[in-house]
C-alpha positions in Angstrom: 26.3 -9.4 6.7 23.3 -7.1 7.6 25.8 -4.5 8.2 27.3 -4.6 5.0 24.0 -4.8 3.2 22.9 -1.6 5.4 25.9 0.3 4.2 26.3 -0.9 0.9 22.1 0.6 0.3 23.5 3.9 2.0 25.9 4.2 -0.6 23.4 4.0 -3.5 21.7 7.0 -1.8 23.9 9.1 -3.4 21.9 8.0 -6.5 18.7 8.2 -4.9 18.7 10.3 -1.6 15.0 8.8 -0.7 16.6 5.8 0.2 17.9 7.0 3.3 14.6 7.3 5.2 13.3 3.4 4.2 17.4 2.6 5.6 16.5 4.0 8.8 13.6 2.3 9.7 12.7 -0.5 11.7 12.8 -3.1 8.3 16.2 -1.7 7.4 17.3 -4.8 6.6 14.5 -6.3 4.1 14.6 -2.7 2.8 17.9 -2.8 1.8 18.2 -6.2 0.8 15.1 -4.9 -1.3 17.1 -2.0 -2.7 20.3 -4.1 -3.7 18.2 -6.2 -5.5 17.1 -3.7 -7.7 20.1 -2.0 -8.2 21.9 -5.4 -9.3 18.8 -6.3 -11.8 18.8 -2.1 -13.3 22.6 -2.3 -13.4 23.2 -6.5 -14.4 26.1 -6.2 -12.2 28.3 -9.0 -10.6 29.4 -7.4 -7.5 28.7 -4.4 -5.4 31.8 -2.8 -6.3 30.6 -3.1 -10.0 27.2 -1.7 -9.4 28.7 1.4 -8.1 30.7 1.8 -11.1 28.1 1.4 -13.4 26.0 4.4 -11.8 28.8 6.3 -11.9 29.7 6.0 -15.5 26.1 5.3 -17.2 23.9 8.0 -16.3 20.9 6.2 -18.3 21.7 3.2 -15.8 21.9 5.7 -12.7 18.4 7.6 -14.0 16.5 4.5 -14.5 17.9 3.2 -11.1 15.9 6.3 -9.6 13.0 5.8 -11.5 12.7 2.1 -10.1 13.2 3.4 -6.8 10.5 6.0 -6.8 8.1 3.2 -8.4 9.6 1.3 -4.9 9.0 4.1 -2.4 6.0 4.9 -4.2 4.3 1.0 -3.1 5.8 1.2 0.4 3.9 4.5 1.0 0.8 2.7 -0.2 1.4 0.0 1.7 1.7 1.8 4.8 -1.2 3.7 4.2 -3.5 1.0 3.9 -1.5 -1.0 7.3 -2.1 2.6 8.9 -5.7 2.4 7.6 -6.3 -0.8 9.1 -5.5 0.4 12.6 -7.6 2.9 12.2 -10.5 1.0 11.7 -9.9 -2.0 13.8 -9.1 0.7 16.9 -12.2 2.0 16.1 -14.5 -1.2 16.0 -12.3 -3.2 18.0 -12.1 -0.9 21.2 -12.8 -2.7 24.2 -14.5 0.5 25.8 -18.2 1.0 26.3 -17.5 4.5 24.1 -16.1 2.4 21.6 -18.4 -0.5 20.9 -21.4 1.9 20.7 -19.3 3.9 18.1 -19.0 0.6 16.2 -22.1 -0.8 16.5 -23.5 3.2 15.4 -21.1 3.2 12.2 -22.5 -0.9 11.5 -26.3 0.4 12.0 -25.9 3.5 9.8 -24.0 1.5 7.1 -27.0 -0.9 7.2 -29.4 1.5 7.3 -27.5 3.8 4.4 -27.3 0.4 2.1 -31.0 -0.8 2.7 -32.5 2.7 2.0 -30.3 3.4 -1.9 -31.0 -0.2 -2.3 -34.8 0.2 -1.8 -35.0 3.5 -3.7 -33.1 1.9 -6.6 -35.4 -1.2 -6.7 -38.6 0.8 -6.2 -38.2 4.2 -8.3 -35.4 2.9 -11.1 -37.9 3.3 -13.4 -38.8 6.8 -12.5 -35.4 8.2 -12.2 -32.6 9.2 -15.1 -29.7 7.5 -15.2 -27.2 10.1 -13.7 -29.4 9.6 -10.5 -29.7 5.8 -10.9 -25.9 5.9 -11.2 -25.5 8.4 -7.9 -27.3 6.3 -5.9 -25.7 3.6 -6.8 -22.1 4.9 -6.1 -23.8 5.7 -2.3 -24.7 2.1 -2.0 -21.1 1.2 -2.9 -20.1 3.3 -0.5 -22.2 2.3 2.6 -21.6 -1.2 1.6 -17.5 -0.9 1.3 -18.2 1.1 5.0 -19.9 -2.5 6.0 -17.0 -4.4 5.2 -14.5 -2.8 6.8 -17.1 -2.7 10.0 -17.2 -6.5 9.5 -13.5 -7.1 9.0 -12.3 -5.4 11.8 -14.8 -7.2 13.6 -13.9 -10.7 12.6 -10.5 -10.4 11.6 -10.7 -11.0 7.9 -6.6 -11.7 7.2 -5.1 -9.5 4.5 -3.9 -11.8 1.7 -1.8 -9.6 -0.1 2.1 -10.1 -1.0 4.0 -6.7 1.1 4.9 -4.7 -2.1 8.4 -4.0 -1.4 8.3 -7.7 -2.3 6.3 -7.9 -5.2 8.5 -4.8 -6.7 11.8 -6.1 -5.9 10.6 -9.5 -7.8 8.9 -7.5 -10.9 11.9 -6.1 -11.6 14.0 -9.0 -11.9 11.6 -10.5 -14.3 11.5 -7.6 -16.7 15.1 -8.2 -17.3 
């Protein structure tokens, strides 16, 4: 069945040659189960064999097929910039080397350090500084303090409660119709 699933989402490439790539990687299979989906729900078809005709012979059907599917790629790149992200940080607060803890434990004590001073200078001098620079200062604090938390969720192992997108788009789309 996975075969037929694989093959039957290669044939919509010719539709939407991005689909290839996402076919060729290790989730082929929830990827094109993914893609099917959509292309049933854009097209309100019955069978495969129907689905291709549609795109064939309704090019409003085939171009809003493509636009789905660039919304779709367009999630799955964020998603795997932010699983990519993740890495990231954890390697670098989670290393089990000497080098690496001190890193960690440098980027904790300078986001500490960053967020205690714009906090201090806000609640000291607000008075005696405009609002552009109240509103600066501010946007630094934000910043040390988003720094913090990905210090401390590396560290702890907060768990990411998010749905995967390629889920959440494949479902969206079979509401709107």
């Amino acid at each position: 069945m996975s075969k037929q699933l694989i093959s039957f989402a290669f044939g919509l490439s010719e539709f939407a040659p991005v689909i290839k790539r996402w076919l060729e990687s290790e989730n082929a299979k929830k990827n094109a189960q993914t893609i099917k989906d959509l292309a049933v729900s854009v097209t309100n078809a019955k069978s495969e064999a129907e689905v291709f005709q549609i795109l064939t012979s309704d090019k409003d059907a085939a171009v809003k097929f493509q636009c789905e599917i660039v919304k779709l790629v367009d999630e799955m790149e964020r998603s795997l910039q932010k699983e990519h992200h993740k890495k990231f940080i954890q390697r670098v607060v989670s290393s089990s080397d000497r080098c690496g803890r001190s890193k960690a434990g440098i980027m904790a004590l300078c986001a500490v350090l960053g967020l205690t001073f714009c906090l201090g200078i806000l609640s000291l001098q607000r008075k005696s500084l405009s609002g552009e620079v109240v509103g600066i200062i501010s946007t630094i604090a934000g910043i040390f303090g988003s720094c913090l938390k990905d210090v401390y969720s590396a560290e702890f192992g907060a768990r990411d409660r998010t749905i995967p997108l390629i889920q959440e788009d494949a479902t969206e789309s079979k509401k709107v119709k």
